[in-house]
N, CA, C and O atoms as a DFTB+ gen file, in Angstrom:
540 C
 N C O
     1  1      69.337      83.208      83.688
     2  2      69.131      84.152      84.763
     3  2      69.900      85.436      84.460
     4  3      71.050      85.371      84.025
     5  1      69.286      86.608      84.682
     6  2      69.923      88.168      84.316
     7  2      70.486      88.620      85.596
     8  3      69.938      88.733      86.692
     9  1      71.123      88.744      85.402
    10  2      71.851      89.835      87.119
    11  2      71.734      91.007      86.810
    12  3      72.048      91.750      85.880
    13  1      71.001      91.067      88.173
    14  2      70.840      92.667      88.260
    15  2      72.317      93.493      88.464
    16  3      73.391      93.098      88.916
    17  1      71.906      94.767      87.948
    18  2      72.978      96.374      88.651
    19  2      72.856      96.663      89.241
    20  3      71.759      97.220      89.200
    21  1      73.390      96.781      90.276
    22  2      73.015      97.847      91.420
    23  2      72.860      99.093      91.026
    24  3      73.548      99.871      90.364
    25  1      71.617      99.159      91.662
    26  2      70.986     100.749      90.870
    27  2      70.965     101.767      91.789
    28  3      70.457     102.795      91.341
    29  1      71.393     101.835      93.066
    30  2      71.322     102.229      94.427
    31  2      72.692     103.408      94.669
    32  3      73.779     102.927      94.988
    33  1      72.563     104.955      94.499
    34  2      73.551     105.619      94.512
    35  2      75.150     105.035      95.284
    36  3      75.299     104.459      96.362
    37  1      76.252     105.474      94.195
    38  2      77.713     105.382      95.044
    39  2      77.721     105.653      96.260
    40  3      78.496     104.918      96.873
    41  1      77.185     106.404      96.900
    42  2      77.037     107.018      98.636
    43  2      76.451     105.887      99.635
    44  3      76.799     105.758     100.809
    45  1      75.469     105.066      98.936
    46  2      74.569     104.190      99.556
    47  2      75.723     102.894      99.332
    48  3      76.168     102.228     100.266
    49  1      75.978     102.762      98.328
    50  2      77.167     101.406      98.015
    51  2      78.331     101.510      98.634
    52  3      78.706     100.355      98.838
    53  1      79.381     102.525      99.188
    54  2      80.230     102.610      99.628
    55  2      80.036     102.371     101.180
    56  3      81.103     102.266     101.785
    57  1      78.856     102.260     101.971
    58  2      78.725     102.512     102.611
    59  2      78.539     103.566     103.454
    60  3      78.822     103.645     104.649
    61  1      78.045     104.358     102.742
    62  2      77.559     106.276     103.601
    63  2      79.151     106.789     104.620
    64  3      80.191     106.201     104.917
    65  1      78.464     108.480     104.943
    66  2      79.563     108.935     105.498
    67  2      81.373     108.554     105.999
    68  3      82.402     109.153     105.687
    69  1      81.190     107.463     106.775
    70  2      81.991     107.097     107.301
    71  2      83.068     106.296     106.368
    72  3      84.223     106.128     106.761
    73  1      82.739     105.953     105.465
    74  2      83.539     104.882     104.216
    75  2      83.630     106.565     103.444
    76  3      84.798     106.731     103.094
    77  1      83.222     107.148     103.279
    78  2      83.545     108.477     102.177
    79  2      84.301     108.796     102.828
    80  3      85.323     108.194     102.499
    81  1      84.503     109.475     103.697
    82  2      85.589     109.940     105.185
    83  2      86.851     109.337     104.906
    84  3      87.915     109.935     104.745
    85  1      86.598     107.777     104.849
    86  2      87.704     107.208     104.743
    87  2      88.641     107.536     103.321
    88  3      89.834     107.837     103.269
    89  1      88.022     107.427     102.610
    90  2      88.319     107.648     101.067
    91  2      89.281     108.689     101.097
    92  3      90.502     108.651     100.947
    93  1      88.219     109.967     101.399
    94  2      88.851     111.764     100.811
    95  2      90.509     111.498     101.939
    96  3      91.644     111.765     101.545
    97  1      90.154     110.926     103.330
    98  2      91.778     110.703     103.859
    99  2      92.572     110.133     103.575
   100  3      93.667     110.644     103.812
   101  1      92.575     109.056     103.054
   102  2      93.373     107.933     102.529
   103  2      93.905     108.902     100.791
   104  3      95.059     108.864     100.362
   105  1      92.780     109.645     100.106
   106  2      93.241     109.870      98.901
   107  2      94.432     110.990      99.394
   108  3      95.575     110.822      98.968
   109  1      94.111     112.247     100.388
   110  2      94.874     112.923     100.630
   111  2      96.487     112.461     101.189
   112  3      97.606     112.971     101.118
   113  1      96.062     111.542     101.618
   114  2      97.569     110.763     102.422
   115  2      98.113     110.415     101.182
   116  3      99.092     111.146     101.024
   117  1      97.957     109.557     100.073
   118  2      98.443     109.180      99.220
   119  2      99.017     110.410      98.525
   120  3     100.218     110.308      98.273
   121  1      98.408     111.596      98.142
   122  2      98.657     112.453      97.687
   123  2      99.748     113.215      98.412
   124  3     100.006     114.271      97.835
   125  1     100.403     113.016      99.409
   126  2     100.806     113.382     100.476
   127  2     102.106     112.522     100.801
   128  3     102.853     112.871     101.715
   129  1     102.398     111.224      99.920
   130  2     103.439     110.124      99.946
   131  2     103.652     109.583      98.677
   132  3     104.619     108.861      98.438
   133  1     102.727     109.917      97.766
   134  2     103.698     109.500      96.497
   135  2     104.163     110.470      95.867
   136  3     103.645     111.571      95.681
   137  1     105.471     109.952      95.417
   138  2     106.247     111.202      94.673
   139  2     105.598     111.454      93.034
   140  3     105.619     112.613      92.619
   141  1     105.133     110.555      92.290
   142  2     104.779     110.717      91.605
   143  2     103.604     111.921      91.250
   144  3     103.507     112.543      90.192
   145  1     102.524     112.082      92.785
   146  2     101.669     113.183      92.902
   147  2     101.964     114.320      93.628
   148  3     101.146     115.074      94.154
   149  1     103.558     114.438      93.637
   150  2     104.152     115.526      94.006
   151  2     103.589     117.359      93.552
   152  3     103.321     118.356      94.221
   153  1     103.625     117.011      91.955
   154  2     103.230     117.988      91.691
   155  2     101.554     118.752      91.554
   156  3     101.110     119.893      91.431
   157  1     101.053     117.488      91.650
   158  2      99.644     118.020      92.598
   159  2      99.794     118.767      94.070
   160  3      99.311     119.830      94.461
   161  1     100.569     117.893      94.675
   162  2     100.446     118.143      96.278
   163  2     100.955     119.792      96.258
   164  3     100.533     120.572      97.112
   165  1     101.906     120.222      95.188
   166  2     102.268     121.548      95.830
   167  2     100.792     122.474      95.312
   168  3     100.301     123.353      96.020
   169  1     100.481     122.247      94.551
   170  2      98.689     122.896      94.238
   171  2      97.976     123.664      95.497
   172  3      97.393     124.741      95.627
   173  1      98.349     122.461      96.445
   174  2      97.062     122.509      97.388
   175  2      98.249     123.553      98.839
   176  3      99.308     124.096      98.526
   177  1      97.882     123.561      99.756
   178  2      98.224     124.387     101.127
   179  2      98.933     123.216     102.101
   180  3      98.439     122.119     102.364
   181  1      99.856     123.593     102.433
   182  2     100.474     122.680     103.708
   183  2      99.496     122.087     104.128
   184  3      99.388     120.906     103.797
   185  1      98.567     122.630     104.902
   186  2      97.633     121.655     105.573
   187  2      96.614     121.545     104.991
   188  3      95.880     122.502     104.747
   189  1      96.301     119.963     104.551
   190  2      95.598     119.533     103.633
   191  2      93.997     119.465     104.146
   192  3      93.186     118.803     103.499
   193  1      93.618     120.171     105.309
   194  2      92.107     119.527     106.188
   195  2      91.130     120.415     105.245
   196  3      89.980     120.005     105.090
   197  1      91.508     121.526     104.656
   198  2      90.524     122.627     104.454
   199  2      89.921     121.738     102.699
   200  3      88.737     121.714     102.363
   201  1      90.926     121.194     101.967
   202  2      91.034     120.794     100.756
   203  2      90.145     119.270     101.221
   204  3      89.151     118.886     100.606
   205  1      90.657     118.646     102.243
   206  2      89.717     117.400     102.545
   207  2      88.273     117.859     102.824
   208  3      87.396     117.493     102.041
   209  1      87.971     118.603     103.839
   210  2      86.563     118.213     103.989
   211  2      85.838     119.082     102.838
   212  3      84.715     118.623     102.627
   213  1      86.043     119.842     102.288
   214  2      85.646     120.202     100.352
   215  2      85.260     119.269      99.649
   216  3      84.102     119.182      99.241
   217  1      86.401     118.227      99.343
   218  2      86.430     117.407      98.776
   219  2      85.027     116.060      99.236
   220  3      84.159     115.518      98.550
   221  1      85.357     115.965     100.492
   222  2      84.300     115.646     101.319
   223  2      82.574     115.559     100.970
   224  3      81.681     114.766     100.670
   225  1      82.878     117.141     101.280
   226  2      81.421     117.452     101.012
   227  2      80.459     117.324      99.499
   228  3      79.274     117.039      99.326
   229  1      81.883     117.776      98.266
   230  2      81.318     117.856      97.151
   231  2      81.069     116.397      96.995
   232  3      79.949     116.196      96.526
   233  1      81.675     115.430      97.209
   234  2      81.732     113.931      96.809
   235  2      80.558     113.632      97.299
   236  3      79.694     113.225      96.523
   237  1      80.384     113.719      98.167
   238  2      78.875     113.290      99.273
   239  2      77.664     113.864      98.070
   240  3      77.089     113.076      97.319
   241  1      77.516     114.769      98.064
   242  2      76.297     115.110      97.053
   243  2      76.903     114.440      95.690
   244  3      75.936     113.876      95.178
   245  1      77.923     114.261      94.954
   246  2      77.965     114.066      93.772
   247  2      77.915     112.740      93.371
   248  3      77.473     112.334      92.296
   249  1      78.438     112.003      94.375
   250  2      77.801     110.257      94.755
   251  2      76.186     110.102      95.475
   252  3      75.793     109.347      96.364
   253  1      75.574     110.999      94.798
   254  2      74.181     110.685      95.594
   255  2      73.889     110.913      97.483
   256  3      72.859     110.717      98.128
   257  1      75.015     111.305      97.859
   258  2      74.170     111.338      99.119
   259  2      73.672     113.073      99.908
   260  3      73.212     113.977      99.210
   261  1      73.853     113.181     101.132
   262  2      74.024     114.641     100.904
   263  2      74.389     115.746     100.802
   264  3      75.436     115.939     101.420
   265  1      73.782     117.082     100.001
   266  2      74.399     117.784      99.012
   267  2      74.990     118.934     100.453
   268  3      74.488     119.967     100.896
   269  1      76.028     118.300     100.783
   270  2      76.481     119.310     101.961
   271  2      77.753     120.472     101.196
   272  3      78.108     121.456     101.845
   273  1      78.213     120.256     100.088
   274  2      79.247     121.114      99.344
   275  2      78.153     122.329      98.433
   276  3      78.652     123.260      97.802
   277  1      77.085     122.171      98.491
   278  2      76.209     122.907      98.120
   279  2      75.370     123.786      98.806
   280  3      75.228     124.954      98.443
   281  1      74.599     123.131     100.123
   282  2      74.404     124.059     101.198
   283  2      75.243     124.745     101.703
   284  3      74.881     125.731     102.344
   285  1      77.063     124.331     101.525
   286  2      77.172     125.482     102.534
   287  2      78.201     126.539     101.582
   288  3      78.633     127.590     102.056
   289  1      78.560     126.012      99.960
   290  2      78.727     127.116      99.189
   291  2      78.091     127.220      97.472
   292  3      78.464     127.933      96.540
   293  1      77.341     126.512      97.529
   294  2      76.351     126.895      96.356
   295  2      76.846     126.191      95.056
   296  3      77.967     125.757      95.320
   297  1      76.624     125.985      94.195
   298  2      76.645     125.102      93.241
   299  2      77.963     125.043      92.761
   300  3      78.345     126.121      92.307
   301  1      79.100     123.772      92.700
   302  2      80.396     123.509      93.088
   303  2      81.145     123.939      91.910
   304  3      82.336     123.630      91.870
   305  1      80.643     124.596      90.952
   306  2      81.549     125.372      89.549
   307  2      83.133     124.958      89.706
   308  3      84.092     125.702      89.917
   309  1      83.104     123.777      89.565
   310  2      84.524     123.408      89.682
   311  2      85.679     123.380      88.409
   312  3      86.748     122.802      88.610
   313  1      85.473     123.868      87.430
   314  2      86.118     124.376      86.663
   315  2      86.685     125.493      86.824
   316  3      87.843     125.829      86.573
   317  1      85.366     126.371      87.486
   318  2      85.827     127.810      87.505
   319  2      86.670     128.112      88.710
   320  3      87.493     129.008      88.897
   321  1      86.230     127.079      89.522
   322  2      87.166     127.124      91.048
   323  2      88.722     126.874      90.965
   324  3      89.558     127.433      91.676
   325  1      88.994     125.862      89.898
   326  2      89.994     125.899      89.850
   327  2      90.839     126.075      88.504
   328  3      91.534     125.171      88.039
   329  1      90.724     127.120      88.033
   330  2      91.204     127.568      86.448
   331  2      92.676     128.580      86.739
   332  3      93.485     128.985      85.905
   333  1      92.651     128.823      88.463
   334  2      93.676     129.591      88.962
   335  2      95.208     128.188      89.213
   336  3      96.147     128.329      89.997
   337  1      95.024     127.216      88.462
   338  2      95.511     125.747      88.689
   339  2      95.885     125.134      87.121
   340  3      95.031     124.857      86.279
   341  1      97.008     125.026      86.986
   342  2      97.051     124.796      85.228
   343  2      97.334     123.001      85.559
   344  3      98.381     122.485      85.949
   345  1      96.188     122.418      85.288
   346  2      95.619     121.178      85.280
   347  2      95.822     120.607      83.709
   348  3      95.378     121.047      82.648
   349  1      96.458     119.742      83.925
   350  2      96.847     118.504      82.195
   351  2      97.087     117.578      82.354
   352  3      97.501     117.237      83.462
   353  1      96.958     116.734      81.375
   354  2      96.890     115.348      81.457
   355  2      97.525     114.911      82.581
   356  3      97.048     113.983      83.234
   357  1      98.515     115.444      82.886
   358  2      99.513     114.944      83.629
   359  2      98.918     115.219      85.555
   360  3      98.930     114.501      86.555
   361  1      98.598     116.217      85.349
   362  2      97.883     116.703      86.709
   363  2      96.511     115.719      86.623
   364  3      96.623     114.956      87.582
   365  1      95.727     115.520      86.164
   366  2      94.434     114.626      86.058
   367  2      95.111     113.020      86.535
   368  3      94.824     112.337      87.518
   369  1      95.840     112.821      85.715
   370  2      96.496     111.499      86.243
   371  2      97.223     111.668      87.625
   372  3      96.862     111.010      88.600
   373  1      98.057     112.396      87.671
   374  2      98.074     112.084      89.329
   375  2      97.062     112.178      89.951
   376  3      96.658     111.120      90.432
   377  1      96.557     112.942      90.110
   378  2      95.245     112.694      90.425
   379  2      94.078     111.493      90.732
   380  3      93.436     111.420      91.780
   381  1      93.974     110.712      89.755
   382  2      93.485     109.790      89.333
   383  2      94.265     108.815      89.890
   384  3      93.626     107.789      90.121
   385  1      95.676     108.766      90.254
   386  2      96.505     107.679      90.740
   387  2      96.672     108.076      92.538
   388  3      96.866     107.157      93.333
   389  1      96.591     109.197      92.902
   390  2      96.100     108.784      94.228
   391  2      94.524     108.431      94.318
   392  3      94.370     107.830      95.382
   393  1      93.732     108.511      93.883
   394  2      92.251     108.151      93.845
   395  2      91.947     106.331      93.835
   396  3      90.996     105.721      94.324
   397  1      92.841     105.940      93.277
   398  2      92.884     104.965      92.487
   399  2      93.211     103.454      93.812
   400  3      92.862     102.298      94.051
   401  1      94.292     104.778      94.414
   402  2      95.091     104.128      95.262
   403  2      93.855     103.859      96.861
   404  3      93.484     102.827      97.422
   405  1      93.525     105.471      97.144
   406  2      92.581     105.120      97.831
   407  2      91.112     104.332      97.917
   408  3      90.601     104.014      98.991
   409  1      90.628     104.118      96.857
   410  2      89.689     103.309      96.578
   411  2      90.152     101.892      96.887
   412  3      89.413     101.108      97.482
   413  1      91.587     101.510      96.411
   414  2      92.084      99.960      96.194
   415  2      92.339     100.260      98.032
   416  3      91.912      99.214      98.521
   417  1      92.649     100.848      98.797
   418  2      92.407     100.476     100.341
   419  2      91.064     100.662     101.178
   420  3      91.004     100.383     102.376
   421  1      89.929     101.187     100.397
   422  2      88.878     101.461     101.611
   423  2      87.937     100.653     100.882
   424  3      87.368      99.784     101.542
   425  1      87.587     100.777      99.383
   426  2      86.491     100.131      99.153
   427  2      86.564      98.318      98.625
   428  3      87.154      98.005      97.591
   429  1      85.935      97.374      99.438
   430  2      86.256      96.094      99.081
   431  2      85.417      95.536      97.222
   432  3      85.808      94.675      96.433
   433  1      84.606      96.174      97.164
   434  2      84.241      95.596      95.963
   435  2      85.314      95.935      94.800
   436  3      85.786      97.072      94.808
   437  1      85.671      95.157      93.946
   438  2      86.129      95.369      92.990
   439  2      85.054      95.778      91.794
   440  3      85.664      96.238      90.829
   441  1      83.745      95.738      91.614
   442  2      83.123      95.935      90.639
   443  2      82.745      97.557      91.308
   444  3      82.851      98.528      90.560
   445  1      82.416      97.694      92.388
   446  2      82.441      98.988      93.111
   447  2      83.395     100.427      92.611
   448  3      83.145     101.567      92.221
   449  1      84.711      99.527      92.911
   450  2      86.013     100.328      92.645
   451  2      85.972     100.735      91.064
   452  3      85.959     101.939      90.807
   453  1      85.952      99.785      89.984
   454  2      86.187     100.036      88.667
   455  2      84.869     100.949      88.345
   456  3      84.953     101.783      87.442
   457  1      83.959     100.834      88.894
   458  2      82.398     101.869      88.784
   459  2      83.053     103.220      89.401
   460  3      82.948     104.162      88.616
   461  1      83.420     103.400      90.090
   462  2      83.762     104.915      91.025
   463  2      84.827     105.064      90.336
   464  3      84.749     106.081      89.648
   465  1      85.921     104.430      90.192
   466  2      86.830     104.945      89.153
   467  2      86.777     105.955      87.869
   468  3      87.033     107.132      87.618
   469  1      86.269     104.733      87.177
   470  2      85.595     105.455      85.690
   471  2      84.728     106.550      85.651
   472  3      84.611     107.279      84.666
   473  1      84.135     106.677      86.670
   474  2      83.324     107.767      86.747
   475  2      83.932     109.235      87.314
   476  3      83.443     110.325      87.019
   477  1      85.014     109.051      88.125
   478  2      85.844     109.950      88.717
   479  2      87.010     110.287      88.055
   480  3      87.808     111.039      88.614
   481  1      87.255     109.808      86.853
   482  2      88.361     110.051      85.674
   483  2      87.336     110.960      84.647
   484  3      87.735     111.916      83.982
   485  1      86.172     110.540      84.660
   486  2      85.171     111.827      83.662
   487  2      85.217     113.013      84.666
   488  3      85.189     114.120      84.128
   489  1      85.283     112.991      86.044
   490  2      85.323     114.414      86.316
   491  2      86.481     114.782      86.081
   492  3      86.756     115.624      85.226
   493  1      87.410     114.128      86.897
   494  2      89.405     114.580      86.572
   495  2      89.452     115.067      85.122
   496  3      89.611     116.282      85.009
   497  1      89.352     114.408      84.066
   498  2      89.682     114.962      82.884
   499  2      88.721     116.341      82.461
   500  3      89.351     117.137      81.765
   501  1      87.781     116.609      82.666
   502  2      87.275     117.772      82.930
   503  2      87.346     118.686      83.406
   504  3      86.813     119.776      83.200
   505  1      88.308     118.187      84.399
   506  2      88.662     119.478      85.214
   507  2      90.180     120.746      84.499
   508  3      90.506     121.879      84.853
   509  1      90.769     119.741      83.335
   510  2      91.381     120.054      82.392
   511  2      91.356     121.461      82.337
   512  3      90.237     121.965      82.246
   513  1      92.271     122.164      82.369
   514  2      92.285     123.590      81.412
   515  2      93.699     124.109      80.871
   516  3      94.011     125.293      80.746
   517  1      94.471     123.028      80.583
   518  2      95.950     123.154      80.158
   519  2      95.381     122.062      78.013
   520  3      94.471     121.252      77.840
   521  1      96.140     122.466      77.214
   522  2      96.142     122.020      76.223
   523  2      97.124     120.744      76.320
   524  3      98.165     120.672      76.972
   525  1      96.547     119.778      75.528
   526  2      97.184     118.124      75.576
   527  2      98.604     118.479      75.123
   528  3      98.855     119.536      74.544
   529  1      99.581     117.484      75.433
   530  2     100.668     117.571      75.660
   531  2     101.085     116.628      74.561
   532  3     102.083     116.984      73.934
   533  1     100.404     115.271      74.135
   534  2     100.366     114.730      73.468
   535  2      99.648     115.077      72.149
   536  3      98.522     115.574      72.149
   537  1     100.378     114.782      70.958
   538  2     100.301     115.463      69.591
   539  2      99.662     114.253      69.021
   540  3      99.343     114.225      67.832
C-alpha cells in the first residue's frame, strides 16, 4: 500500500485563518521572550502589531491561501523590503528559532511542522544580504 501526500496547500492544512493568526502571534511573542532573538527583536518597532499582521498577510498568500499581502501592497519584494536590515546567518536563525518555536505550540502535526519548517528556512535564508560569517 502507497501513502498518499497531502497535496492540499499549507493554509488549508494548518487549518485556515485562525491557526495562521495563531502562528504570526505566538512567533512574535517568542521573538519578544527569547534572548537569544534579541537581536532580531531590536530590527523591528516597539510595537510589534504593524510587523504581525504583514507577516500575516504575506504568509496567508504564500501558504496558498489568500493573497491579502498583495492586494493591499503589491507584490511582497521582500528582499528589497528589507535590505535596509543587515540579515546573516545569524539573523536567519533567530529567526528560524522563534518560528520553530511557534509552530512546535500551534501546529499539532509533526509531519506538518517539519514541512512548514523546511520550507520557511528557504525563505529565511534568502532573505540574507550580509556575507557568511563562516569561512
Amino acid at each position: 500500500m502507497q501513502i498518499q501526500s497531502d497535496i492540499r496547500p499549507f493554509y488549508e492544512r494548518i487549518g485556515g485563518e485562525t491557526k495562521l493568526r495563531q502562528l504570526v502571534h505566538r512567533f512574535y511573542q517568542h521573538m519578544d521572550e527569547l534572548p537569544e532573538a534579541q537581536p532580531i527583536r531590536w530590527m523591528h518597532a516597539d510595537n510589534l502589531q504593524s510587523a504581525e499582521d504583514k507577516l500575516f498577510m504575506f504568509l496567508s498568500g504564500w501558504m496558498g491561501g489568500p493573497q491579502l499581502y498583495i492586494e493591499k501592497f503589491g507584490h511582497p519584494r521582500l528582499r528589497m523590503r528589507h535590505l535596509s536590515f543587515k540579515i546573516d546567518e545569524s539573523a536567519r536563525d533567530q529567526w528560524i528559532l522563534c518560528m520553530k518555536h511557534a509552530l512546535d505550540d500551534v501546529i499539532e502535526d509533526e509531519k506538518l511542522r517539519t514541512e512548514l519548517l523546511q520550507s520557511l528556512y528557504g525563505v529565511a535564508d534568502f532573505m540574507r544580504n550580509q556575507p557568511d560569517t563562516k569561512k
